[in-house]
MARMI-269508 format. One record per residue (C-alpha): residue number from 1; x, y, z. Coordinates in steps of 0.25 Angstrom, whole numbers, plus 5000, padded with zeros to 4 digits. Layout:
BEGIN
+-------+------+------+------+
! zator !    X !    Y !    Z !
+-------+------+------+------+
!   NUM !    X !    Y !    Z !
...
+-------+------+------+------+
// end
This chain:
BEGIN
+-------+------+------+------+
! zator !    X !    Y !    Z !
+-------+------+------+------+
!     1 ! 5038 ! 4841 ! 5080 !
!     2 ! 5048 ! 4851 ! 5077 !
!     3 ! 5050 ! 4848 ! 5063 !
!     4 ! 5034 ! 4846 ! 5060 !
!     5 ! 5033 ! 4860 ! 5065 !
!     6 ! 5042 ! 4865 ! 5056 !
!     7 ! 5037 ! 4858 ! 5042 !
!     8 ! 5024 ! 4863 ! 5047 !
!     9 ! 5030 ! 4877 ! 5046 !
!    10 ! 5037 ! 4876 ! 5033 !
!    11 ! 5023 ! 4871 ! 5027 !
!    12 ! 5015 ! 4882 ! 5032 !
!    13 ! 5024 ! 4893 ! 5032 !
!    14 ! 5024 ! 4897 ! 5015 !
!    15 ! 5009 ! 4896 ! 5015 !
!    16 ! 5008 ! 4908 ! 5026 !
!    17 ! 5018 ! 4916 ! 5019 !
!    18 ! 5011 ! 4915 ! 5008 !
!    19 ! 4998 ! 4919 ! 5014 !
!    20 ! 5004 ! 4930 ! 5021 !
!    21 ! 5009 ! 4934 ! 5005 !
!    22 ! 4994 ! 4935 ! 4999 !
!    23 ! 4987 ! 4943 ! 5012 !
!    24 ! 4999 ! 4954 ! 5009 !
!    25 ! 4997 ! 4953 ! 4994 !
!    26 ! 4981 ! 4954 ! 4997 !
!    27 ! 4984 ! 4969 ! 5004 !
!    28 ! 4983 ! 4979 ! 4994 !
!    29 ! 4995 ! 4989 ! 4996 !
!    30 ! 4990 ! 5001 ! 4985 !
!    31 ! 5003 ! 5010 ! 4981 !
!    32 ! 5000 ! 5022 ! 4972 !
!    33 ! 5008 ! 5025 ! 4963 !
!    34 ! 5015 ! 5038 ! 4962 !
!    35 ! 5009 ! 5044 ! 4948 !
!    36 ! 5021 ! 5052 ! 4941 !
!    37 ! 5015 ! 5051 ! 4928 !
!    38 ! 5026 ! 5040 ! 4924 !
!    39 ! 5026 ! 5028 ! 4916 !
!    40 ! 5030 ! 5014 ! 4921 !
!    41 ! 5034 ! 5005 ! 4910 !
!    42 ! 5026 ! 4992 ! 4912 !
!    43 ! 5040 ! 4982 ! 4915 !
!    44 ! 5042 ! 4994 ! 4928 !
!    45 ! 5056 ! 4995 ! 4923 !
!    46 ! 5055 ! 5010 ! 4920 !
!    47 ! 5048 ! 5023 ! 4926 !
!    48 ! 5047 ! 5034 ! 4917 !
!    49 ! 5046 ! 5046 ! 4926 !
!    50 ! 5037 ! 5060 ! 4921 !
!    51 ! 5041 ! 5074 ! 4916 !
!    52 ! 5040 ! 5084 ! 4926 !
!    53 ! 5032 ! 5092 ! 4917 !
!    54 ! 5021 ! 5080 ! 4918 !
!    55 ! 5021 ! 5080 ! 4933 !
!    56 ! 5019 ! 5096 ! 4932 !
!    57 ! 5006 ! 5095 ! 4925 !
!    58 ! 4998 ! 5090 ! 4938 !
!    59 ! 5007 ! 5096 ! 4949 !
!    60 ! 5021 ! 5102 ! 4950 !
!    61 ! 5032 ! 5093 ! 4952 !
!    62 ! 5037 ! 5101 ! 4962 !
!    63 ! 5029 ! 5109 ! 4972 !
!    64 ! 5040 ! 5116 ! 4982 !
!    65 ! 5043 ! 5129 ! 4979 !
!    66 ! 5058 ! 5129 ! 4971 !
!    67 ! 5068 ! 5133 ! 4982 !
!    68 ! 5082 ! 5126 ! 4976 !
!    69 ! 5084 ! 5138 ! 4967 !
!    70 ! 5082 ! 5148 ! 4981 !
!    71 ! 5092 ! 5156 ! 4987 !
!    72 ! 5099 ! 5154 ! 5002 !
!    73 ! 5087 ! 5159 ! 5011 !
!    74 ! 5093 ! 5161 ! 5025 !
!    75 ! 5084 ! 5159 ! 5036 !
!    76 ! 5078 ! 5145 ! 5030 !
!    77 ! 5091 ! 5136 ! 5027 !
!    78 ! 5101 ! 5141 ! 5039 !
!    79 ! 5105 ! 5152 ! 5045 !
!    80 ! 5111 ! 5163 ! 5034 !
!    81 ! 5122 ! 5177 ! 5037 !
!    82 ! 5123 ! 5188 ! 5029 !
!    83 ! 5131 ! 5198 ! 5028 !
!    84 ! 5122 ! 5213 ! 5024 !
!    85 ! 5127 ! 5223 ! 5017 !
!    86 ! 5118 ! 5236 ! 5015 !
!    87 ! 5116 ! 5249 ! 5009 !
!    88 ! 5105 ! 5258 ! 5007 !
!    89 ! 5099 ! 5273 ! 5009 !
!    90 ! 5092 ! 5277 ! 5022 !
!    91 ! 5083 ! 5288 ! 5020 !
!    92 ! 5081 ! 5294 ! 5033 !
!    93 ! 5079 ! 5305 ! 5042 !
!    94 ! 5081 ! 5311 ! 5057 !
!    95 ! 5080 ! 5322 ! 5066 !
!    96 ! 5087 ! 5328 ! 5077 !
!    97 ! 5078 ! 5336 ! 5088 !
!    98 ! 5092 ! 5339 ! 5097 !
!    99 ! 5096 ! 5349 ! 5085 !
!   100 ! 5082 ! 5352 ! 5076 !
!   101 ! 5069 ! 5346 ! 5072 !
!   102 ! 5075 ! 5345 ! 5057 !
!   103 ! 5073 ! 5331 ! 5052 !
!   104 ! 5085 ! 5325 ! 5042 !
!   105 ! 5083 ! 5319 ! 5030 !
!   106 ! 5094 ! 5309 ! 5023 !
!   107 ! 5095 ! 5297 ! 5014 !
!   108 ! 5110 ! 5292 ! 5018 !
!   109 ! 5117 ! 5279 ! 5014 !
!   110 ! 5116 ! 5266 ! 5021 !
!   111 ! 5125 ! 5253 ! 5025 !
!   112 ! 5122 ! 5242 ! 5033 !
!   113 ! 5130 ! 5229 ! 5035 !
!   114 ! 5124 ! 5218 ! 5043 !
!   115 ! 5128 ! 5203 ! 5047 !
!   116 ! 5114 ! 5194 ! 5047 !
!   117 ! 5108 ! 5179 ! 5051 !
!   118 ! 5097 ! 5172 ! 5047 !
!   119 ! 5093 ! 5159 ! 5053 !
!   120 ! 5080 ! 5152 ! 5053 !
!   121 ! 5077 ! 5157 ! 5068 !
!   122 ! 5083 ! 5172 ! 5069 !
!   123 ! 5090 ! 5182 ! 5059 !
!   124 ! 5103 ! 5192 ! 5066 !
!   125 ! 5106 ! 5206 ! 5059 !
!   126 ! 5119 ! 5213 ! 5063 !
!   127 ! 5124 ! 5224 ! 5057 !
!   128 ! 5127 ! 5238 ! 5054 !
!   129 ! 5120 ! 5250 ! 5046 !
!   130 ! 5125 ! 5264 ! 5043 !
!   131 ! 5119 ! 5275 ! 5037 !
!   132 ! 5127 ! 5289 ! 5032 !
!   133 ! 5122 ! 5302 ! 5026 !
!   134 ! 5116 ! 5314 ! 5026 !
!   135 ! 5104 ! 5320 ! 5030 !
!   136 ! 5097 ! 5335 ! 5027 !
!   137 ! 5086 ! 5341 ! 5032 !
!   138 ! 5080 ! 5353 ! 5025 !
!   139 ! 5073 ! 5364 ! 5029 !
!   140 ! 5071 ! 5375 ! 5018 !
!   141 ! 5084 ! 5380 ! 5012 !
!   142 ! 5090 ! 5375 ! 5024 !
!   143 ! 5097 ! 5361 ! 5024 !
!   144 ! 5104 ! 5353 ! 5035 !
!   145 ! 5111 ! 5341 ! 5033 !
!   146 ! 5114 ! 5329 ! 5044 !
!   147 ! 5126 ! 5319 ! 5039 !
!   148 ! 5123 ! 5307 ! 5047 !
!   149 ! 5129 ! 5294 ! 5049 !
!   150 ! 5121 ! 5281 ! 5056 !
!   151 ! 5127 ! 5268 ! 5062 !
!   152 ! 5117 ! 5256 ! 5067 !
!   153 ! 5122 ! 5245 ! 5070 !
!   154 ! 5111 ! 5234 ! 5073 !
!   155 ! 5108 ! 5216 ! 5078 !
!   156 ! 5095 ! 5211 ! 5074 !
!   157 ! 5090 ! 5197 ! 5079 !
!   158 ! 5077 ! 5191 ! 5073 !
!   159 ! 5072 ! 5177 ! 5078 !
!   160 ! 5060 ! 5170 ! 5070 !
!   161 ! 5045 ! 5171 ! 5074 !
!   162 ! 5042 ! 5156 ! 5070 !
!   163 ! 5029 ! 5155 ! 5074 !
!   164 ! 5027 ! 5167 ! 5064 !
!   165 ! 5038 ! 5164 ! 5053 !
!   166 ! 5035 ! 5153 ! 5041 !
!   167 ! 5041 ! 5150 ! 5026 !
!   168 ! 5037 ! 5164 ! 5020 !
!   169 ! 5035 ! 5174 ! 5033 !
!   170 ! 5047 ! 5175 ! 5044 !
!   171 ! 5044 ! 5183 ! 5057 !
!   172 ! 5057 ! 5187 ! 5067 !
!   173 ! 5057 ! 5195 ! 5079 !
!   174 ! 5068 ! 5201 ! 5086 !
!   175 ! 5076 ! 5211 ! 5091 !
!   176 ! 5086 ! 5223 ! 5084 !
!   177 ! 5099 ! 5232 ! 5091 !
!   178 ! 5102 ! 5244 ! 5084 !
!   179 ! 5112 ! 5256 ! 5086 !
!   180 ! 5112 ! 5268 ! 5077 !
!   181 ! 5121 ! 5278 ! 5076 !
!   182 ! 5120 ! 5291 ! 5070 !
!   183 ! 5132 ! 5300 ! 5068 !
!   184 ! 5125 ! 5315 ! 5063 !
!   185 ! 5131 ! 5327 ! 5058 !
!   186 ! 5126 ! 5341 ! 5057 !
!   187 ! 5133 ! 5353 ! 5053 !
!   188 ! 5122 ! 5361 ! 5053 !
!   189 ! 5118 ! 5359 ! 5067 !
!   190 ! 5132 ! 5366 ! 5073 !
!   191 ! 5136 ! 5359 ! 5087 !
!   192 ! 5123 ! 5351 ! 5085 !
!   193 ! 5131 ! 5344 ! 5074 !
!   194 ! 5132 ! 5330 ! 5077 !
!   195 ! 5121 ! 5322 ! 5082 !
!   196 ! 5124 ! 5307 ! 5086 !
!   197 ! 5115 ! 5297 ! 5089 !
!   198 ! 5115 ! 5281 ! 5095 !
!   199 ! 5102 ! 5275 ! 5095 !
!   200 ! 5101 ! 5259 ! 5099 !
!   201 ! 5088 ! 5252 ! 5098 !
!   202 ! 5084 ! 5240 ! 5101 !
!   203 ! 5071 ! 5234 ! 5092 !
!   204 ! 5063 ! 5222 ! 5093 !
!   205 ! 5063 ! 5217 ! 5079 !
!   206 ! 5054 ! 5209 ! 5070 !
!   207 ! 5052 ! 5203 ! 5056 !
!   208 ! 5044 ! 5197 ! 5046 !
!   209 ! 5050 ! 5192 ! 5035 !
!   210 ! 5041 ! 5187 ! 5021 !
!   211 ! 5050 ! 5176 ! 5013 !
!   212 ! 5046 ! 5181 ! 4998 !
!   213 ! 5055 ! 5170 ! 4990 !
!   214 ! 5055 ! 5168 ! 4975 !
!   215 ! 5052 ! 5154 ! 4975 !
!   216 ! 5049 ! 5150 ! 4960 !
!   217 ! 5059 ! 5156 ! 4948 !
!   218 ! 5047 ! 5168 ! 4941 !
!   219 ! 5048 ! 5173 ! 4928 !
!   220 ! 5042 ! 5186 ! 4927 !
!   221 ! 5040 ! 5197 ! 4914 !
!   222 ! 5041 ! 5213 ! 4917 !
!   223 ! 5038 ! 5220 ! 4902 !
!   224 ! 5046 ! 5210 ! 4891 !
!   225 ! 5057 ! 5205 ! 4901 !
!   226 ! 5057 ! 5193 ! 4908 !
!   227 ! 5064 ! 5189 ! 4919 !
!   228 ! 5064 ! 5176 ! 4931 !
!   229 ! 5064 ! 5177 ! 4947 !
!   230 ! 5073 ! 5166 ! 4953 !
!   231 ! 5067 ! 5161 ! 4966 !
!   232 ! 5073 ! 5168 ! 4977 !
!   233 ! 5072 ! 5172 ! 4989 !
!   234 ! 5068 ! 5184 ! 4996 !
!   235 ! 5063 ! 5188 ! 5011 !
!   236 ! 5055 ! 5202 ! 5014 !
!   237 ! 5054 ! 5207 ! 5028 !
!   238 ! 5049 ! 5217 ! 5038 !
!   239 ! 5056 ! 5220 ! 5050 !
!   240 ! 5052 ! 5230 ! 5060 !
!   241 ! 5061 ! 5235 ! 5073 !
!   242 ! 5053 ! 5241 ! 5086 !
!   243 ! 5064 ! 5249 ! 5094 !
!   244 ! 5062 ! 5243 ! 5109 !
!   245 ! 5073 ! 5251 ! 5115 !
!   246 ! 5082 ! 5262 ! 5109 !
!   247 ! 5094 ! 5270 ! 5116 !
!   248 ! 5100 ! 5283 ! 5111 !
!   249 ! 5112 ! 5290 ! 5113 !
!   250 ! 5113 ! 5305 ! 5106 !
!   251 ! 5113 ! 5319 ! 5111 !
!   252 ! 5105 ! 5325 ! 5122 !
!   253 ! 5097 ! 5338 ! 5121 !
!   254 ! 5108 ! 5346 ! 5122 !
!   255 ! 5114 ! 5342 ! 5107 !
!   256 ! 5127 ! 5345 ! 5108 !
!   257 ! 5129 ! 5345 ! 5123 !
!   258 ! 5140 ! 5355 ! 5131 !
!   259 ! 5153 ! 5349 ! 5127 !
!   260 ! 5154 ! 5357 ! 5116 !
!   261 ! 5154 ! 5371 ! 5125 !
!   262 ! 5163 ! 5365 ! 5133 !
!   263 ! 5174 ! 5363 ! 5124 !
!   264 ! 5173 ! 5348 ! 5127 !
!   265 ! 5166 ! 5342 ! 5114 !
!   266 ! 5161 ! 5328 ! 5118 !
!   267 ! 5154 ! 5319 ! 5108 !
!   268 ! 5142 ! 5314 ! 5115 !
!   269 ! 5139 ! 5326 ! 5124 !
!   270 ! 5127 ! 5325 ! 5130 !
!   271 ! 5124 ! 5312 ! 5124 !
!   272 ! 5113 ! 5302 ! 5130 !
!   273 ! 5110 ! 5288 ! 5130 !
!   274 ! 5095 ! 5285 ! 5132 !
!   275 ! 5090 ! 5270 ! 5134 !
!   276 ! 5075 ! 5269 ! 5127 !
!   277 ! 5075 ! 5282 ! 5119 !
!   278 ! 5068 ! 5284 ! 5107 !
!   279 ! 5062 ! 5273 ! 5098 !
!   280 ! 5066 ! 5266 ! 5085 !
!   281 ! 5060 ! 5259 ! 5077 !
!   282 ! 5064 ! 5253 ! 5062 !
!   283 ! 5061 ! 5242 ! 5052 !
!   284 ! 5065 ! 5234 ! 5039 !
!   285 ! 5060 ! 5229 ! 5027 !
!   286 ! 5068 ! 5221 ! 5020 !
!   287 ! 5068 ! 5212 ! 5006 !
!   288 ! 5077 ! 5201 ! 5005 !
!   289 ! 5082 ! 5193 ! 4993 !
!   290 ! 5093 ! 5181 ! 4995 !
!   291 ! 5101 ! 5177 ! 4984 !
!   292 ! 5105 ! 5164 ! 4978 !
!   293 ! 5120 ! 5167 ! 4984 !
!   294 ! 5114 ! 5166 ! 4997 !
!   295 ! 5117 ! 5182 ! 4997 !
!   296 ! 5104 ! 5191 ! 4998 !
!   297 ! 5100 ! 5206 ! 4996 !
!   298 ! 5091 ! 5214 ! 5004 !
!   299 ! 5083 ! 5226 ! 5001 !
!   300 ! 5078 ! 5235 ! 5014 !
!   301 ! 5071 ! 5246 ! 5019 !
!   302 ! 5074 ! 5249 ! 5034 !
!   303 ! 5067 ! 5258 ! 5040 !
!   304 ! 5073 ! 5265 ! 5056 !
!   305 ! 5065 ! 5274 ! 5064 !
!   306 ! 5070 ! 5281 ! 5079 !
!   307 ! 5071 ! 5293 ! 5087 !
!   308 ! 5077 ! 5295 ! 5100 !
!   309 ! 5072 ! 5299 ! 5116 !
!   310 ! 5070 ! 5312 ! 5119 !
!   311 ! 5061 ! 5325 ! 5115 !
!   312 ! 5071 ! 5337 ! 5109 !
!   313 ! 5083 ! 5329 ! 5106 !
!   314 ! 5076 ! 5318 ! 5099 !
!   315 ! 5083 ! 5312 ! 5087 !
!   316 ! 5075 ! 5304 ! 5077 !
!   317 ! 5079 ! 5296 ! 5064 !
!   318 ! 5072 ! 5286 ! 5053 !
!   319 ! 5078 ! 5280 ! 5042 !
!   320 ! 5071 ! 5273 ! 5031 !
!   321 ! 5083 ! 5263 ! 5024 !
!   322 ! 5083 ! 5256 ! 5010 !
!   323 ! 5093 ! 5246 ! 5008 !
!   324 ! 5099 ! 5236 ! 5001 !
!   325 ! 5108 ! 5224 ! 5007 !
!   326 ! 5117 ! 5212 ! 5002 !
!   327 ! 5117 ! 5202 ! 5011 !
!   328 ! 5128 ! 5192 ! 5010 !
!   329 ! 5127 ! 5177 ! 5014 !
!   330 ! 5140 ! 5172 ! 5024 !
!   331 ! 5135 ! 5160 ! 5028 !
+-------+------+------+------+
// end
């Protein structure tokens, strides 16, 4: 019985592959053919692949933007450092109520050296600014003039709006610490000479940052000469600093104070510290370009704006900054 079974099997079993071959071969399986504009030779032993320039006629070959020949940008790849290094003019003013109403008028030189991070989430700013010169104010024939020195030291932390942020448009908020010292000296106000002032702020910060990138090479004409633009990219931003508390500690009323008469000089007679005195306020606008080396520059203009607590012995201050900085990769 067996062995019938199996003969039976053996006789019917080509016949159902063989039907099962011809009910796939009557399903029509259409596959397009990718049209490149080549040629196939008829033996299909040889493809014969188009010029690029045929492929351009209809559509470009390449639609992305090129990006290979870019420089290092810092907050899209990984986190970057950089090492700032400054110089610029600050064209500024102040005036003093405690020795007269004059307002001071000067132009004096300006450092700043700062250690920075940029990451895809948050940027970090640390660093160091000084400003040193004179200032002369100007009434008639007469003319008076200030030599004064400034010190800020300042930490700024910015984290990433990213409900708001996108490829071109990044926003950051966050906070600022500054503390500015001002060392001045005046001869012609006698025993009023020096003034000194410490004024430490603390801002809520925010950015918006426009990414404006070179992305194809150009080649442009101005009169008869002609030049090319590289891709490259660039970054322009706004930032603005909303003082939300700001402590001084300078002279009182009494400028000088009583040491003086007493034979007993002491530096910071009469000084007080005042917690929530005065307002500040400053921004920063900024256009940055990043090299090939992975090294940037940095054109700026900074604008600072305070005064401090009080009614007769108000100080107040502004300062409007250009600058220039190199900005040196470390990592």
């Amino acid at each position: 019985m067996k062995r019938k079974l199996l003969i039976l099997m053996w006789i019917i079993s080509p016949l159902w592959i063989s039907a099962q071959s011809d009910e796939f071969q009557d399903r029509s399986f259409k596959v397009e053919p990718l049209n490149l504009g080549g040629t196939l030779n008829s033996d299909l032993s040889e493809f014969e692949m188009p010029s690029i320039s045929a492929l351009e006629k209809d559509k470009p070959f390449i639609e992305q933007p090129i990006t290979l020949d870019l420089p290092y940008t810092d907050d899209i790849i990984k986190p970057a450092f950089y090492l700032e290094l400054s110089v610029g003019i600050n064209f500024s003013n102040f005036r003093d109520f405690a020795t007269s109403p004059l307002v001071y008028n000067g132009s004096p030189k300006y450092f700043s050296i700062a250690y920075q991070k940029y990451a895809a989430k948050f940027e970090m700013n640390l660093g160091l600014s000084s400003s040193l010169g004179k200032y002369r104010s100007v009434v008639g024939d007469n003319v008076a003039i200030s030599n004064v020195m400034t010190f800020s030291a300042f930490y700024s932390r910015l984290y990433n709006i990213e409900k708001w942020s996108n490829e071109k448009w990044f926003f950051r908020a966050g906070g600022l610490l500054n503390s500015t010292y001002n060392y001045r000296l005046n001869s012609a106000l006698q025993n009023n000479a020096v003034g000194i002032e410490w004024i430490t702020t603390l801002y809520g910060s925010g950015r918006v940052q426009r990414d404006v990138s070179r992305m194809k090479e150009k080649h442009k004409k101005f009169l008869f000469i002609k030049y090319t633009l590289k891709p490259r990219t660039k970054r322009l931003s706004l930032r603005y600093d909303l003082g939300l508390m700001n402590n001084t500690f300078r002279n009182g009323y009494v400028y000088a104070g009583q040491s003086s008469v007493l034979n007993d000089p002491k530096l910071f007679d009469d000084y007080q510290f005042k917690f929530f005195s005065g307002f500040r306020t400053g921004a920063a606008l900024e256009y940055l370009i990043y090299l090939k080396n992975r090294n940037a520059v940095k054109f700026s203009y900074l604008w600072d704006a305070y005064y401090t607590g009080g009614d007769l012995d108000r100080f107040e201050m502004a300062s409007h900054v250009l600058k220039f900085s190199l900005m040196f990769n470390t990592k």
